[in-house]
N, C-alpha and C positions, 0 to 999 in steps of 0.2 A: 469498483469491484464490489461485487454483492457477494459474498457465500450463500450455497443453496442446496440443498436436497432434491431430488425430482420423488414426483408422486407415484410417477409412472414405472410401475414394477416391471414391464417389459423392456423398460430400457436396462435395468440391472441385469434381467436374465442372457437380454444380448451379451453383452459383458463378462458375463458370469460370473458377478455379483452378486452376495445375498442383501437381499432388498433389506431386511430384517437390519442389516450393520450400516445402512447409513448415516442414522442418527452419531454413533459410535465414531465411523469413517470424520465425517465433519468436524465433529468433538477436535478430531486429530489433526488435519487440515487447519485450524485457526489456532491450536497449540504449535505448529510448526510457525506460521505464518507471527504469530506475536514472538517469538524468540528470534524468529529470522530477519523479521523488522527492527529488533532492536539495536542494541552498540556494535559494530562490526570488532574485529571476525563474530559470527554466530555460529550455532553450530545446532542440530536438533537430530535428536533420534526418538523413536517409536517403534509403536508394534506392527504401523505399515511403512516404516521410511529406515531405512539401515543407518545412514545419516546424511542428512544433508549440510550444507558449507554453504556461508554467503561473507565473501569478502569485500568490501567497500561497496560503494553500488550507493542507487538510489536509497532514501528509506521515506516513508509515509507519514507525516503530519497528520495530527489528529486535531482536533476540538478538545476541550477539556471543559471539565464541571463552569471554569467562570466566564468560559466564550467561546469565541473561533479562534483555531490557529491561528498561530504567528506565521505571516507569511515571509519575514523576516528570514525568521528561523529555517523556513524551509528549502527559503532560497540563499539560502548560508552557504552551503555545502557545493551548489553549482560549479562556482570556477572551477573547484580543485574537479569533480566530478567529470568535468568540459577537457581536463587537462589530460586526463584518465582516457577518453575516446568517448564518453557518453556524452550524445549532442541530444539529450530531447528531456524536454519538461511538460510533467501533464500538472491539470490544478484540478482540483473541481470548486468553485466562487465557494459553491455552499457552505465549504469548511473553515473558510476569511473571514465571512460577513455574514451578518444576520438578517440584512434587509435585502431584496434585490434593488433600491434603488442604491446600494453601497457598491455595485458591481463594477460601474464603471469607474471610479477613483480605484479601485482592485487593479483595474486591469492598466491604469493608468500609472501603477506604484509599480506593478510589474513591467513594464514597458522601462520605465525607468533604471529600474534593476538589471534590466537584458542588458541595458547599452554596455554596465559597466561591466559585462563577463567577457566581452570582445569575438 
């Protein structure tokens, strides 16, 4: 997932959007999404969102100043999630590994990990 603004002012106008508030709009959009990503229940309100609610669920691993994510960590959470009714897992390598030639032991530790979610 990228965040983004468009350039394109005639898309805003379709919308009926002020082009002028996107910078603004976005600001808001990744303050929701960092409080909504974090320890569940979350909860987020603004000046465009009345509130939103996120109760268990997925949440997003990041990279951190001394590497890549723990893929560990991120596939911690899995069974109970699997237990819950969520059957799907995305990755993206790039946030594992720092090398592409680390991709396949990656995907080799994660194959490993699926067997044990059943």
């Amino acid at each position: 997932m990228q965040p983004t603004v468009s350039w394109h002012r005639e898309e805003y106008d379709a919308l009926g959007v002020d082009f002028r508030r996107r910078g603004a709009m976005l600001d808001e959009h990744l303050a929701a999404w960092k409080a909504l990503w974090g320890p569940s229940p979350a909860t987020y309100r603004g000046r465009r969102f009345d509130e939103l609610e996120v109760v268990g669920g997925l949440r997003p691993t990041f990279p951190d100043a001394d590497g890549p994510a723990s893929l560990a960590q991120a596939a911690e959470a899995i069974p109970a999630q699997r237990a819950e009714g969520y059957t799907s897992f995305c990755f993206n390598p790039a946030q594992y590994v720092r090398t592409r030639e680390e991709v396949p032991a990656l995907c080799r530790e994660l194959v490993a990990r699926a067997a044990d979610w059943g």
